[in-house]
KENU-864866 format. One record per residue (C-alpha): residue number from 1; z, y, x; residue in three letters. Coordinates in nm, 4 decimals, always signed. Each point is the difference from the previous one (the first is absolute). Example, Ala and Ser with C-alpha at 12.3 -4.5 7.8 and 13.67 -1.06 7.14 Angstrom:
BEGIN
   resi         up      north       east   resn
      1    +0.7800    -0.4500    +1.2300    ala
      2    -0.0660    +0.3440    +0.1370    ser
end
This chain:
BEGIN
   resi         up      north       east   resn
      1    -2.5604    -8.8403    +1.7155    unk
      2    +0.1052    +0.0334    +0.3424    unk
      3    -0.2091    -0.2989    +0.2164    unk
      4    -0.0317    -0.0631    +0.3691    unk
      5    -0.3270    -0.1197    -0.0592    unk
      6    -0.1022    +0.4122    -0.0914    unk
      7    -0.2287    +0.1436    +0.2342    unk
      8    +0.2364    +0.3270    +0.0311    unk
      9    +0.2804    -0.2379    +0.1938    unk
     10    +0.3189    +0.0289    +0.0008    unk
     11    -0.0825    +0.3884    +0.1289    unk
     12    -0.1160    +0.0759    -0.3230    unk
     13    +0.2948    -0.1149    -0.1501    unk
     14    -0.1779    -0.3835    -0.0709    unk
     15    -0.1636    +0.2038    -0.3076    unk
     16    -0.3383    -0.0581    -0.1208    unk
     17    -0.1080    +0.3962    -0.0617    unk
     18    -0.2488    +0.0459    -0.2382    unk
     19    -0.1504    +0.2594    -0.2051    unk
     20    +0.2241    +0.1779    -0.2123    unk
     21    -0.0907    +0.2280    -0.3011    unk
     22    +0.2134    +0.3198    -0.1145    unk
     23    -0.0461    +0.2311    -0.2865    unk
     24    +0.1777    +0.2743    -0.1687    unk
     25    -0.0522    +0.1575    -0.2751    unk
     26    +0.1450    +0.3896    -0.1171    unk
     27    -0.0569    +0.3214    -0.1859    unk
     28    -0.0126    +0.3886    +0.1507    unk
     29    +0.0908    +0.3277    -0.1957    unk
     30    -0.2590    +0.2236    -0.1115    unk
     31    +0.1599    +0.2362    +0.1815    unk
     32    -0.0812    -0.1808    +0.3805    unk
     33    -0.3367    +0.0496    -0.0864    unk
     34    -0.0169    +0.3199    +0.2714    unk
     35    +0.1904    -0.2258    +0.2426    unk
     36    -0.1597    -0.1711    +0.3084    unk
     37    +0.1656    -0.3753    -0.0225    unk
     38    +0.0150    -0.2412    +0.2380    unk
     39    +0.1510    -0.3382    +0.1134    unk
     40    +0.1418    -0.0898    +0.3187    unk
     41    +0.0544    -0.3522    +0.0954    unk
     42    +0.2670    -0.0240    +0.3220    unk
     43    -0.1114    -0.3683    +0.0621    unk
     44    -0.2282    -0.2498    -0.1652    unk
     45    -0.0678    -0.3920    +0.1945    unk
     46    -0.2876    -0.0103    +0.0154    unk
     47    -0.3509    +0.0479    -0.0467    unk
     48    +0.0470    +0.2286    -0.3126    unk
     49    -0.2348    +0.1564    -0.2326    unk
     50    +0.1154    +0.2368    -0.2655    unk
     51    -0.1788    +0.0891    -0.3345    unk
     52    +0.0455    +0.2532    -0.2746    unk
     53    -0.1437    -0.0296    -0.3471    unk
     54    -0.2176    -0.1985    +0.1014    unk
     55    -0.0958    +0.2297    +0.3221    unk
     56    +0.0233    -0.1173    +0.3481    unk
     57    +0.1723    +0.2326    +0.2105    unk
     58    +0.0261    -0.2027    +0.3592    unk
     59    +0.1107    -0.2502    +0.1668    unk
     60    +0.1888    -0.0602    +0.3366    unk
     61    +0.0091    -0.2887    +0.2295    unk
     62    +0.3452    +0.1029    +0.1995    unk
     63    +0.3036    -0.1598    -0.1624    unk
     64    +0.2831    +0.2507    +0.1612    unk
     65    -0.1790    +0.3104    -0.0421    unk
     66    +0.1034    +0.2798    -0.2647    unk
     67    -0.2749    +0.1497    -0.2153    unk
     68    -0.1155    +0.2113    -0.2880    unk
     69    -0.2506    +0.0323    -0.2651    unk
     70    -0.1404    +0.2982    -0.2020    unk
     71    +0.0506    -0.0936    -0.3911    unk
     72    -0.0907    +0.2909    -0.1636    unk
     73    -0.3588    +0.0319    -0.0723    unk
     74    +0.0496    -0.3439    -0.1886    unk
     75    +0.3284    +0.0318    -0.2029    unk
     76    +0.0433    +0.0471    -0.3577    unk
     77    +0.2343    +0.1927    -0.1936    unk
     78    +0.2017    +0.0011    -0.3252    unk
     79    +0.0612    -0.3322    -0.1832    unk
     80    -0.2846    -0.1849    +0.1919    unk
     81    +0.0855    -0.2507    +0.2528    unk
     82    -0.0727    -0.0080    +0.3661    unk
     83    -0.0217    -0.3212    +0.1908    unk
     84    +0.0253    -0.0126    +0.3678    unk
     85    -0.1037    -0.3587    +0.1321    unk
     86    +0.1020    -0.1465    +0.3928    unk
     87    -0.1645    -0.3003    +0.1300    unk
     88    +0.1516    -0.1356    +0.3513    unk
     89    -0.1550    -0.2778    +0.2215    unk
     90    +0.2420    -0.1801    +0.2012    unk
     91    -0.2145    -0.2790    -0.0141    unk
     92    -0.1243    -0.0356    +0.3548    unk
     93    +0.2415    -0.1484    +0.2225    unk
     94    +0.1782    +0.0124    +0.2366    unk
     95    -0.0038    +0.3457    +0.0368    unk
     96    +0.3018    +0.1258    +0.1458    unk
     97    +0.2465    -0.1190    +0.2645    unk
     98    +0.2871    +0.0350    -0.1908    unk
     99    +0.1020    -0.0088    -0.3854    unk
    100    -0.2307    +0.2520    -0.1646    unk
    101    +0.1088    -0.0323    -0.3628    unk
    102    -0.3040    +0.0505    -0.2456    unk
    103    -0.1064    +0.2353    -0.2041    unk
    104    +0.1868    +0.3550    -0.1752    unk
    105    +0.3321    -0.0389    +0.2731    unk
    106    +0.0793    +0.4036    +0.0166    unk
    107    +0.0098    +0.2557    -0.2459    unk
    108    -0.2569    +0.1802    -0.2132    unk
    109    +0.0228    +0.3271    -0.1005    unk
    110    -0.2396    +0.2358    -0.2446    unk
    111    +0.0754    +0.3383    +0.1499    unk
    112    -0.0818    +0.3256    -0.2521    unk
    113    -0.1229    +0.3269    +0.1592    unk
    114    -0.1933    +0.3347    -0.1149    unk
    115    -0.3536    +0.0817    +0.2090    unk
    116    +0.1503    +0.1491    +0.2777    unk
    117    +0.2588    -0.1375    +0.1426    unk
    118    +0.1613    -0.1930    +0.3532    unk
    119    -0.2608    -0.2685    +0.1011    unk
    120    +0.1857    -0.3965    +0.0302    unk
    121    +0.1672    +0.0176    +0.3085    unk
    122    -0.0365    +0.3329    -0.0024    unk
    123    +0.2671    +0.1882    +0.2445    unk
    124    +0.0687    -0.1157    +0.3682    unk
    125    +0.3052    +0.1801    +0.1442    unk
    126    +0.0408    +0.0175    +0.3915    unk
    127    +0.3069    +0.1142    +0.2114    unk
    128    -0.2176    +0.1965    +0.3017    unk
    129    +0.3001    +0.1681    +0.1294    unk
    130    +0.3959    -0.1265    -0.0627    unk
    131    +0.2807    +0.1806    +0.1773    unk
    132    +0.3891    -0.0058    -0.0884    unk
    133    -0.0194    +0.3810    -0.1360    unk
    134    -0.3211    -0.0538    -0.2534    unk
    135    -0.2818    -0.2074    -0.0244    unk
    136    -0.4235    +0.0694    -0.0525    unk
    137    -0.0750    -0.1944    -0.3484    unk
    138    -0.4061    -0.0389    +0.0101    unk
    139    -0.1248    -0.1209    -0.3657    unk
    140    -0.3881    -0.0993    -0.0660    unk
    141    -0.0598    +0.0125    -0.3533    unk
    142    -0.3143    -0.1573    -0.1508    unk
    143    -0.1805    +0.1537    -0.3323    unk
    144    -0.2492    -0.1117    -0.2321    unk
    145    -0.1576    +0.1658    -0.2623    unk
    146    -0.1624    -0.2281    -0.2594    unk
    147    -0.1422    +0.2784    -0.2215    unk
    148    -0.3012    +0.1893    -0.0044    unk
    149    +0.1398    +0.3013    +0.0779    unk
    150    +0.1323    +0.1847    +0.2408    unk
    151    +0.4298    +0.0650    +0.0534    unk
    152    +0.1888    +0.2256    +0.1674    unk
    153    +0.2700    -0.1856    +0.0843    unk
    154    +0.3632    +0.1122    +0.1133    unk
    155    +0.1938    -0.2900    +0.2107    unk
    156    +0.3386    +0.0114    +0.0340    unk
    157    +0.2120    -0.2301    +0.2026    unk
    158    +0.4200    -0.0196    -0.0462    unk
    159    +0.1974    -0.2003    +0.2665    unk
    160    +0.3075    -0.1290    -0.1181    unk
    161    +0.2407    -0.1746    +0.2527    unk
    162    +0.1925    -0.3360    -0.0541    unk
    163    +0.2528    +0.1608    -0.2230    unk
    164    -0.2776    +0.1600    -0.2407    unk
    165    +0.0642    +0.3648    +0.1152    unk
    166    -0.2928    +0.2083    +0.0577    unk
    167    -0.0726    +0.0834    +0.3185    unk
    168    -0.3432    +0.1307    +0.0461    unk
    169    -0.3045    +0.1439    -0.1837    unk
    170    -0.3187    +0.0144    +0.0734    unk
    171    -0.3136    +0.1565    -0.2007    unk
    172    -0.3473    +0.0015    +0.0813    unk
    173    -0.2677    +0.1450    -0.2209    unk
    174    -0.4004    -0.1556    -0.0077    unk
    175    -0.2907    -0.0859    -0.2050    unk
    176    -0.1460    -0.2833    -0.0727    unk
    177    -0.3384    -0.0694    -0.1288    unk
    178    -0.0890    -0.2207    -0.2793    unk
    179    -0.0549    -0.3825    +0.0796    unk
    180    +0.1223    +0.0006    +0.3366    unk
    181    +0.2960    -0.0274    +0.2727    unk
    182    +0.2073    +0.2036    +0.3051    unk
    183    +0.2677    -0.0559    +0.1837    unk
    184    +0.2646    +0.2944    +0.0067    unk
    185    +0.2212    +0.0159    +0.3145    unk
    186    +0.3608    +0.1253    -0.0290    unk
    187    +0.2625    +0.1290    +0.2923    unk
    188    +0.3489    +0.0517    -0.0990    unk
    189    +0.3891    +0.0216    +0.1899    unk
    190    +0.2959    -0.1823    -0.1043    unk
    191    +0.3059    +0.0883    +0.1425    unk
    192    +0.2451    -0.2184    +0.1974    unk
    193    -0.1829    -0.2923    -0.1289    unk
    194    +0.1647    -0.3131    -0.0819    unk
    195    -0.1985    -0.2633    +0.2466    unk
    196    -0.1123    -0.3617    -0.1218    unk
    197    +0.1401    -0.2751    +0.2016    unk
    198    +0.0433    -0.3487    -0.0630    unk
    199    +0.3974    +0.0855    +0.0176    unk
    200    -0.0312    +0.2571    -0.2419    unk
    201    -0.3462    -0.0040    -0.1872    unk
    202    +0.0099    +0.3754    -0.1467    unk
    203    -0.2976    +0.0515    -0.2679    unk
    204    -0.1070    +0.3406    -0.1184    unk
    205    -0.2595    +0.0025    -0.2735    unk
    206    -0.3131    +0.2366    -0.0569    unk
    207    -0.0656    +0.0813    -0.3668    unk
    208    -0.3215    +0.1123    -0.0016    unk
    209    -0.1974    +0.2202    -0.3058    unk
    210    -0.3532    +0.0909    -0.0680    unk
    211    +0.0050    +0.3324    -0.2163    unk
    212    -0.3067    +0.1452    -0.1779    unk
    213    +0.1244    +0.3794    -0.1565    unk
    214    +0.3569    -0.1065    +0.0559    unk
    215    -0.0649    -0.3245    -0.2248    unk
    216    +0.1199    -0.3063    +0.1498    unk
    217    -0.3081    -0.2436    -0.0227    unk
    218    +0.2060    -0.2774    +0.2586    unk
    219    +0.2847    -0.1082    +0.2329    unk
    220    +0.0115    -0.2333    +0.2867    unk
    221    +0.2959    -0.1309    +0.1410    unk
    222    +0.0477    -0.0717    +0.3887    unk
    223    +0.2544    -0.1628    +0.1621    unk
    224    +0.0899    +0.0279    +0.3769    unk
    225    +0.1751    +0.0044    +0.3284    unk
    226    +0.0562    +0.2592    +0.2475    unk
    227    -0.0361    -0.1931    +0.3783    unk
    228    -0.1239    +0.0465    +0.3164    unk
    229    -0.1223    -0.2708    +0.2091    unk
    230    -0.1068    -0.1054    +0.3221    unk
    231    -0.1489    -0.3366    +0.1686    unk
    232    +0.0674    +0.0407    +0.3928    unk
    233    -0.1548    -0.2701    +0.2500    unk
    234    +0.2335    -0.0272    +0.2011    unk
    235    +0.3246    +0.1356    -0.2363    unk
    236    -0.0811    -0.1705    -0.3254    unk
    237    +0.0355    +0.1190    -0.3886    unk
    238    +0.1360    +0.3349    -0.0309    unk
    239    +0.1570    +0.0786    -0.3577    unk
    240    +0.0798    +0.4275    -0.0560    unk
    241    +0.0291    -0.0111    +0.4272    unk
    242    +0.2582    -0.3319    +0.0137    unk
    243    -0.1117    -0.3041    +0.1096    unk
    244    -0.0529    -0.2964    -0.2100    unk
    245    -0.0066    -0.3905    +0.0255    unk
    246    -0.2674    -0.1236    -0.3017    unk
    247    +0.1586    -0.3122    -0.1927    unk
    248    -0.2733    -0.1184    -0.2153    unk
    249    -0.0668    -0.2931    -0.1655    unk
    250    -0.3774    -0.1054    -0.1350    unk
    251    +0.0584    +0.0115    -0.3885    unk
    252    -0.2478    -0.2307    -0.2299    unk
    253    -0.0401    +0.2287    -0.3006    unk
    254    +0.1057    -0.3091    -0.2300    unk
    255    +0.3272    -0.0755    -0.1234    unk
    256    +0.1085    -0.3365    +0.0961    unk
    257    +0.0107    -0.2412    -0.3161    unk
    258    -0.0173    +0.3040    -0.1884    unk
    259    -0.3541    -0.0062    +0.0587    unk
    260    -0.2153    +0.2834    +0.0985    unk
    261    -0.0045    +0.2571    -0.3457    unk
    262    +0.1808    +0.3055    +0.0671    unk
    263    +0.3427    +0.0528    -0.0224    unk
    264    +0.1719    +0.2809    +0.1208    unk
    265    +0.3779    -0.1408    -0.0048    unk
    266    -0.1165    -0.2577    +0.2147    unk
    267    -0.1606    +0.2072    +0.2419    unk
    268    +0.3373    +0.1730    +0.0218    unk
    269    +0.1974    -0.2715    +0.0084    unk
    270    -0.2292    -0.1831    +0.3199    unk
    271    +0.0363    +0.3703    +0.1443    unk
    272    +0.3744    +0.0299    -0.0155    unk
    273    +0.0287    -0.3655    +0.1343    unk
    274    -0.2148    +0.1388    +0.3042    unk
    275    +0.2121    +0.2872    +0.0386    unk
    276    +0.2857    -0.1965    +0.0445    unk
    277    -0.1443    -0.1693    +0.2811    unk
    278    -0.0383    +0.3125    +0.2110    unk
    279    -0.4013    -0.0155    -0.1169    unk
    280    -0.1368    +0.3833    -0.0179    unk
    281    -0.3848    -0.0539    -0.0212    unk
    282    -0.2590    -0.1638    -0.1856    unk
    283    -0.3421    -0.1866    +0.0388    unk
    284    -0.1555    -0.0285    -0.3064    unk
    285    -0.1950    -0.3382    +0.1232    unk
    286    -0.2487    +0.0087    -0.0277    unk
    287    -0.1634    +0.2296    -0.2683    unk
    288    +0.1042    +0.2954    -0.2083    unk
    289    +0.2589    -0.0447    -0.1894    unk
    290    +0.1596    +0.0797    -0.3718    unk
    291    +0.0466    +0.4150    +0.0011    unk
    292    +0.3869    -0.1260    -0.0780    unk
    293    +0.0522    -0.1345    +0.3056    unk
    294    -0.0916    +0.3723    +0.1677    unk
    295    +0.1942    +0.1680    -0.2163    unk
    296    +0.2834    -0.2157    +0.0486    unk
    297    +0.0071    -0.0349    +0.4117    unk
    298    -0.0659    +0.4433    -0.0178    unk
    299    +0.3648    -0.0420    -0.2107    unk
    300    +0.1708    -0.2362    +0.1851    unk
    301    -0.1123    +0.1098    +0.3709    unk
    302    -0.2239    -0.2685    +0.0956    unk
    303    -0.3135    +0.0985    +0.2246    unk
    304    -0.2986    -0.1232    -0.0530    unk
    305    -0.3262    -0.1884    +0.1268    unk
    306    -0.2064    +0.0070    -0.2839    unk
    307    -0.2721    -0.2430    +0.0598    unk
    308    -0.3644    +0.0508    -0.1776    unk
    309    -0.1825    -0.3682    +0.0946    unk
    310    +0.1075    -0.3605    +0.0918    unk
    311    -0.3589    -0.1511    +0.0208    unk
    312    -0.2913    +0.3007    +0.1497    unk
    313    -0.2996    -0.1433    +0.0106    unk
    314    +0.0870    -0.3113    +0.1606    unk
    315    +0.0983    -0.2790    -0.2200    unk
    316    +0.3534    -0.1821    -0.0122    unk
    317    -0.0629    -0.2112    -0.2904    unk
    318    -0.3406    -0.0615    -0.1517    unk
    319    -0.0083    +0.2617    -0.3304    unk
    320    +0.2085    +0.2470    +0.1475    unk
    321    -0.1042    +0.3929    +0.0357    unk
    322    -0.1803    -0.0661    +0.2813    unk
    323    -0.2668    -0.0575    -0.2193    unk
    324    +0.0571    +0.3564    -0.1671    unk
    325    +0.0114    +0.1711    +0.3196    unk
    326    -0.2858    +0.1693    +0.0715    unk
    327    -0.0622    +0.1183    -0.3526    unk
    328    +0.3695    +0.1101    -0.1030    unk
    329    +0.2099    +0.0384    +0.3153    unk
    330    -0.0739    +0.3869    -0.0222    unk
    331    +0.0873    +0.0466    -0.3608    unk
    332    +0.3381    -0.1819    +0.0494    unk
    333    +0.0731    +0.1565    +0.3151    unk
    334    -0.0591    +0.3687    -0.1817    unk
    335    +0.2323    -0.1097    -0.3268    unk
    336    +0.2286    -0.1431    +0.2571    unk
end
């Protein structure tokens, strides 16, 4: 029941919080039984602890930040069930300055790979060098191998440019030993790229594959922008060499009376509005927000401040994450 007597105030919506219980229940193959298998959670408010079978795999504090959890050395397979069991604490308030929203608000995803394969987050792509006549493409591609054993390990790396042509291939060939991690840098050209602006927000995507004796064992998709910029003290913001005026706007991550659970229409929707308005940048006050949101300012030509904290490890309302600070800022700033 909504109350103005709650302690969250009307910034938490004049909600009471709470502690909130979720918990699912499904079946694998036989077959996934080789697979690693995990879940990722884009967003849980906050507080949360997840279980499953019966198994406590972690719990974090930070009710913005996206994270993942290792299932598979606790999974069963065939006709027996799994269980996987969320707890969320919301119970402390206030604790934000603005509506929160409480407990699972983004998606969650189980994500199915073989022992080798691109790590989460696994492929940063930079622009070092962007001229009219071709551009440098820079991608860092992250590896894990989860078995005992060591892999040699071919990666190749297709660009494809806004209108799903190929454009580029690159291959790089390594080794990986068993139960650990690399990084793998690639260099590539495309020719007369087609530059992301917010006028015209041009995406090419990387399609990348880890081969073992020509076997695909996984693919990773990228999506990204070719841009130069520049920040000039005394010229300004400098978009592939032409000068640009920022418009942003500070954008809550919640959705009006919608509330603040997902919804990627919505997101569109308050992003078109802002177009209209001559708006060409976002701050995502004040914490990360839903990966949708990304996604959808990369389409639409939207620049971004993507902001990691509201409350460091000063307080602005009593049960805030000031009082996680010290112990998780450096986890969430990494996953961030």
């Amino acid at each position: 029941e909504f109350s103005a007597g709650h302690p969250a105030t009307a910034g938490g919506g004049a909600l009471p919080g709470g502690i909130g219980w979720y918990r699912k229940t499904f079946t694998l193959d036989a077959k996934d039984q080789e697979k690693m298998i995990y879940i990722d959670f884009d967003g849980v408010y906050r507080n949360s602890k997840v279980w499953i079978n019966g198994h406590l795999l972690g719990e974090r504090p930070y009710g913005y930040i996206s994270f993942r959890y290792d299932l598979t050395p606790y999974l069963r397979f065939g006709k027996e069930e799994n269980q996987i069991a969320v707890r969320v604490d919301n119970s402390r308030q206030p604790n934000s300055r603005w509506y929160s929203g409480s407990g699972i608000y983004r998606n969650v995803w189980m994500v199915k790979t073989t022992g080798i394969h691109v790590s989460q987050w696994g492929t940063y792509i930079t622009t070092p060098a962007v001229r009219e006549e071709k551009s440098e493409i820079q991608i860092a591609v992250s590896l894990e191998n989860n078995t005992g054993n060591k892999g040699n390990i071919t990666l190749i790396t297709d660009i494809y440019d806004p209108f799903n042509t190929k454009v580029g291939t690159v291959i790089a060939d390594t080794s990986l030993d068993g139960n650990s991690s690399l990084t793998v840098t690639e260099r590539l050209e495309i020719k007369k790229p087609q530059l992301w602006s917010v006028k015209t927000p041009s995406l090419y995507t990387a399609v990348t594959r880890v081969q073992i004796n020509l076997k695909d064992m996984d693919e990773y998709r990228t999506v990204f922008g070719i841009r130069d910029f520049l920040f000039d003290s005394a010229k300004g913001f400098f978009l592939n060499g032409e000068p640009l005026k920022i418009n942003g706007v500070c954008n809550h991550h919640y959705l009006g009376c919608l509330g603040a659970a997902v919804n990627t229409r919505a997101l569109e929707r308050q992003l078109e509005i802002l177009k209209g308005m001559g708006c060409n940048a976002i701050r995502t006050s004040h914490n990360p927000p839903a990966p949708e949101l990304l996604d959808l300012c990369d389409r639409m030509g939207f620049i971004v401040m993507d902001e990691a904290f509201d409350m460091w490890k000063k307080n602005k309302t009593p049960f805030d994450y000031g009082l996680n600070w010290d112990e998780w800022h450096e986890r969430d700033l990494k996953d961030f």
